[in-house]
N, C-alpha and C positions, 0 to 999 in steps of 0.2 A: 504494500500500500504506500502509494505515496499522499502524504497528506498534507492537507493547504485547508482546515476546517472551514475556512470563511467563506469559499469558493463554491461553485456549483460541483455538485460530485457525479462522477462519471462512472459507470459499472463497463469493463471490459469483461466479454465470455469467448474465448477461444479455447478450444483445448492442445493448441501449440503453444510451446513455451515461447519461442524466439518470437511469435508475433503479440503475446501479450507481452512481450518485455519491450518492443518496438513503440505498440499505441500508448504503454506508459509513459514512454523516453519524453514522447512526443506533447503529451498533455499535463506532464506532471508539471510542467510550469505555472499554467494556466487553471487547473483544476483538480479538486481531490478524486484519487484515480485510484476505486478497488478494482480486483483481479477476480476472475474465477474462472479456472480451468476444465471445468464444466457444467452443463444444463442444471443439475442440480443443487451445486453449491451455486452457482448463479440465484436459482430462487429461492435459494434461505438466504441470500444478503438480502435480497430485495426485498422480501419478507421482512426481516429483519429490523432493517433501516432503509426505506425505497433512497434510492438515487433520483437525481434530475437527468438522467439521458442516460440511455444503454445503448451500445456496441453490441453486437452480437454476431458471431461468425455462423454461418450454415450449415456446415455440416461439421455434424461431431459426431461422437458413439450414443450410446443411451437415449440420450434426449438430445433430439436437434434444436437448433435455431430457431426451425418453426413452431413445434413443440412448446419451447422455450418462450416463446411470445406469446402462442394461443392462453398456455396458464396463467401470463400477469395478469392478460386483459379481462381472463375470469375474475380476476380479485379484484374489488372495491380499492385493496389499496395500494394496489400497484399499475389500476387498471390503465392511467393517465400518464404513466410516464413513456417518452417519445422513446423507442425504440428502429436501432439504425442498423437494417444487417449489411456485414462484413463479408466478400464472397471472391472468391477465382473466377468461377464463369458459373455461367445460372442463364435456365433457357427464359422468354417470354413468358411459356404458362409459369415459372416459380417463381417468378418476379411478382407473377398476378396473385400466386399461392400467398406469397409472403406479405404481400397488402391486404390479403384479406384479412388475415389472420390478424393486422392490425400496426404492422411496421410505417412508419412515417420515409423513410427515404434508404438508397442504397449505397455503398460502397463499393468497387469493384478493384481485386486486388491486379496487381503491385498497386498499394496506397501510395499518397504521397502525400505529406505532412501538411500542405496549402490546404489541400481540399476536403481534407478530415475535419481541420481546425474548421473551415466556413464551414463546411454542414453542421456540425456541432454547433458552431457561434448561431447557427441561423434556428437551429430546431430551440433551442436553448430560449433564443430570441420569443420565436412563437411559442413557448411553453407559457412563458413568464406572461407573456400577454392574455393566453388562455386562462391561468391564474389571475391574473387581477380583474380581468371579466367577471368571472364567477364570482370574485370575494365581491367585487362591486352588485353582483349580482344577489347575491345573500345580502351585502347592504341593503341594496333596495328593497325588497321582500321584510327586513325588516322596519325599515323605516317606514314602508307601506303599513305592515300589522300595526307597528305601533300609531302611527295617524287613526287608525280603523279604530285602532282601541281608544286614542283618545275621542274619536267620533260617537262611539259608543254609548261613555260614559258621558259625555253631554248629551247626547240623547235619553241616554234611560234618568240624567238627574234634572232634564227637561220636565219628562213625565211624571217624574214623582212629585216635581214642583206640583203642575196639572193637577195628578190625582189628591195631593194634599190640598191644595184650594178647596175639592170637592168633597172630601173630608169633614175638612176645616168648617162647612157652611154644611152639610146634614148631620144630623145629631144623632141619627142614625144608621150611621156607616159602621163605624165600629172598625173589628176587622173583616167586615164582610167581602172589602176590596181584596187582600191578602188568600182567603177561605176560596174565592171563588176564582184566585189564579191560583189554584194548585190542585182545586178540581178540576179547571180546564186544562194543565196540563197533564194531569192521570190519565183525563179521557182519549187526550190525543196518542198518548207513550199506549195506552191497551189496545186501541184502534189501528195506530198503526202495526202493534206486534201480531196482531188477527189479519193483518194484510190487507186491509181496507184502508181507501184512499190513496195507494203507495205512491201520487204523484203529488201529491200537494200536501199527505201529513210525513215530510221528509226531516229528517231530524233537527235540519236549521230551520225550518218551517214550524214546525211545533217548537222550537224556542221561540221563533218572534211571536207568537199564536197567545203565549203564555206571558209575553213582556207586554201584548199589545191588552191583554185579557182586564185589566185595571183602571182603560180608560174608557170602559163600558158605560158607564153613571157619569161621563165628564161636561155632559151637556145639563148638568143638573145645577152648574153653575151660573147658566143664565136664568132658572125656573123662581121669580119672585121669593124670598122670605115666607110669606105668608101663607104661598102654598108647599115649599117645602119644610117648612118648620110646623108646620100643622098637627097638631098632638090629636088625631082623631082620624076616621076615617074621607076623604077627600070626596064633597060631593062632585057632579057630570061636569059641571063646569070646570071646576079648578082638577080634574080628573083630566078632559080633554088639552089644558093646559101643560100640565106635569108630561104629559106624552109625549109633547114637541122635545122632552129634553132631547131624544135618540135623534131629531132633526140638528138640532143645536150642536150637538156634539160631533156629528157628522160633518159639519161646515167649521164647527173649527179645527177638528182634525184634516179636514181638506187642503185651510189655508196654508197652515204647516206646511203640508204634504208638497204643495205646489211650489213654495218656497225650497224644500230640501231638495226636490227632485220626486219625479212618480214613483222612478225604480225604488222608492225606500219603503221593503219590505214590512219594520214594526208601525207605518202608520198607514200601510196599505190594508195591513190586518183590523188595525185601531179603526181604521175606516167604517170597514165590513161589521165589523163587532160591533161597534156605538148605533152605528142606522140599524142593525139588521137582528139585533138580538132579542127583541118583541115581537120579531115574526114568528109565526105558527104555522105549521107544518100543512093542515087544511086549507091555509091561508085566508084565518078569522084574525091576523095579528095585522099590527103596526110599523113603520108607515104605510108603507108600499102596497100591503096584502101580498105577497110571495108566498107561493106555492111549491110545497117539500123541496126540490134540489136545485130551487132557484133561490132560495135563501141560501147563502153561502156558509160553506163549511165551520167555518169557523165559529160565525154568531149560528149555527145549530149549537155546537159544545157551547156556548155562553148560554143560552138559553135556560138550558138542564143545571149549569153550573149556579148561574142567577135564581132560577126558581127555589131547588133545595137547598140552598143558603137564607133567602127568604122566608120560607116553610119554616124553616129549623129556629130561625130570629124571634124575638119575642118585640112587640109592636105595642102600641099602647092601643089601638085597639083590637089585639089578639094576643094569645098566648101563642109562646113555642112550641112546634109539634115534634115528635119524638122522631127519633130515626126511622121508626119504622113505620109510622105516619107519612110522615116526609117521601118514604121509598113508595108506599102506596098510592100519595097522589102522582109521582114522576109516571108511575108505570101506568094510572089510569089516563095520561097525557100522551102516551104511546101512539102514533098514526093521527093522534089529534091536535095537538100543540109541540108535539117533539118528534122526530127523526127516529123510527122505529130502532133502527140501530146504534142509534147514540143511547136511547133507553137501553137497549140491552147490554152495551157495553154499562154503562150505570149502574145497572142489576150488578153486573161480574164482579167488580171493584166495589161496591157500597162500602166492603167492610173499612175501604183504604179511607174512602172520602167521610166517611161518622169520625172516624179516626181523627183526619186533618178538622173536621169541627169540632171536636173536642178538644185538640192541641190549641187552635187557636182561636178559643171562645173568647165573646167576649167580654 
């Protein structure tokens, strides 16, 4: 070994002496220069500690040359290093053998020391570049994630602002916002492991499904005082009032919307969820009147999630109904107010979702 540690290091494989002590002669000035005198201890250095550029001669015993290339290129981590075969003579078709298998350029002997040094100085040259692409390239990739994240988190600390306004002014929220995003996300995680919906309950999908799930009630911020502070049950009139909240909410999750861009997935859901989670399945619901698979996916799981959170709530003018009250009106809602298979999925999991109302009653 001749060693120069700072230097780019060169891996020579010949199994002649006189020629690996020639390409040493020749590079030891300019580069740290191991030796191996055959295919195999060739690929325990390489293994070992990879080199920046290999030599490699063609034919040897055991393992050849080509041999000898096919296996770096298998490993992750030798797969990138520029390998240069060294040769007497070699027809067309092993020139073309020897690219396949992954060699970057040739050598043809009697070497002579100019033209060793440029192809090296050149492959050397391209490696280093193909290096700082990629690292720049993993830069970017991160400095992308991390933007994304900091997008993220101004967004979801957007919404929470949102949902805490709405909070803030019903007296009756409680944790009901909380309860009925982690019902909506059970329903969508059982739904989609039953293989239903596999194009839209996709796993980043039922994350935003379950972030957007909170700003259900956010149109309740523009519904007067007086009718949503109302300690009683709401007569026709301030009844048809309270209803526009899913209207109200829907326009201001839109302006949002249009401000961030369409393509933004948690207020495309927010969207659907706020107008559309009043609708019933017969299409006896609100606004619109939408009919089973034309209410969208999404405010169907709000729906179910909203009602038995309700049910279960205790109101001033009602009491709490038990879980298994609660399970009995969802299921007499079945084809009529609710999505036959969102009840059924409901049915499967109740025990998960009594669970999360009891963890976080309020």
């Amino acid at each position: 070994m001749f060693a120069h540690p700072e230097r780019a290091t060169i891996l020579i494989i010949d199994d002649t002496p006189a020629n690996l002590s020639l390409l040493g002669q020749i590079l030891k000035t300019d580069y740290r220069v191991k030796l191996a005198n055959n295919g195999q201890r060739a690929l325990d250095l390489a293994m070992a500690a990879p080199p920046d550029l290999i030599l490699c001669d063609v034919m040897m015993p055991d393992i050849d040359g080509f041999e000898v290339c096919r296996r770096l290129k298998a490993e992750l981590k030798t797969a990138k290093i520029p390998v240069i075969f060294i040769t007497a003579s070699m027809t067309v078709e092993d020139e073309q053998t020897g690219f396949k298998v992954g060699a970057v350029d040739y050598i043809h002997k009697p070497i002579t020391p100019p033209t060793v040094m440029a192809r090296i100085k050149t492959h050397l040259q391209i490696k280093q570049w193909h290096d700082f692409l990629e690292d720049q390239s993993i830069w970017l990739q991160r400095e992308v994630a991390r933007q994304i994240e900091q997008v993220v988190q101004l967004q979801s600390a957007a919404i929470n602002i949102m949902v805490s306004m709405a909070e803030f002014r019903d007296e009756e929220t409680g944790n009901h916002i909380r309860r009925t995003q982690e019902y909506v996300y059970q329903l969508a995680i059982y739904l989609q492991q039953q293989g239903q919906y596999p194009d839209e309950l996709t796993p980043t999908n039922i994350e935003y499904i379950s972030q957007a799930a909170p700003l259900h009630d956010i149109g309740k911020t523009a519904i007067p005082d007086y009718i949503l502070l109302k300690p009683g049950q709401l007569n026709a009139e301030e009844f048809e009032l309270m209803r526009t909240h899913s209207l109200r909410g829907y326009e201001i999750i839109e302006q949002a919307r249009h401000r961030m861009g369409e393509d933004n997935l948690l207020l495309f859901y927010g969207a659907q969820i706020t107008r559309h989670h009043h609708e019933r399945w017969d299409g006896t619901g609100y606004p619109d009147g939408l009919i089973g698979t034309n209410i969208p996916l999404s405010a169907r799981i709000m729906a179910i999630a909203d009602v038995y959170d309700a049910v279960r709530s205790v109101r001033p003018y009602k009491r709490p109904f038990s879980h298994a009250e609660s399970v009995g009106i969802i299921n007499q809602g079945r084809g009529k107010h609710f999505d036959p298979d969102i009840v059924d999925a409901f049915l499967a999991i109740q025990d998960q979702l009594s669970e999360i109302a009891t963890r976080l009653a309020d």
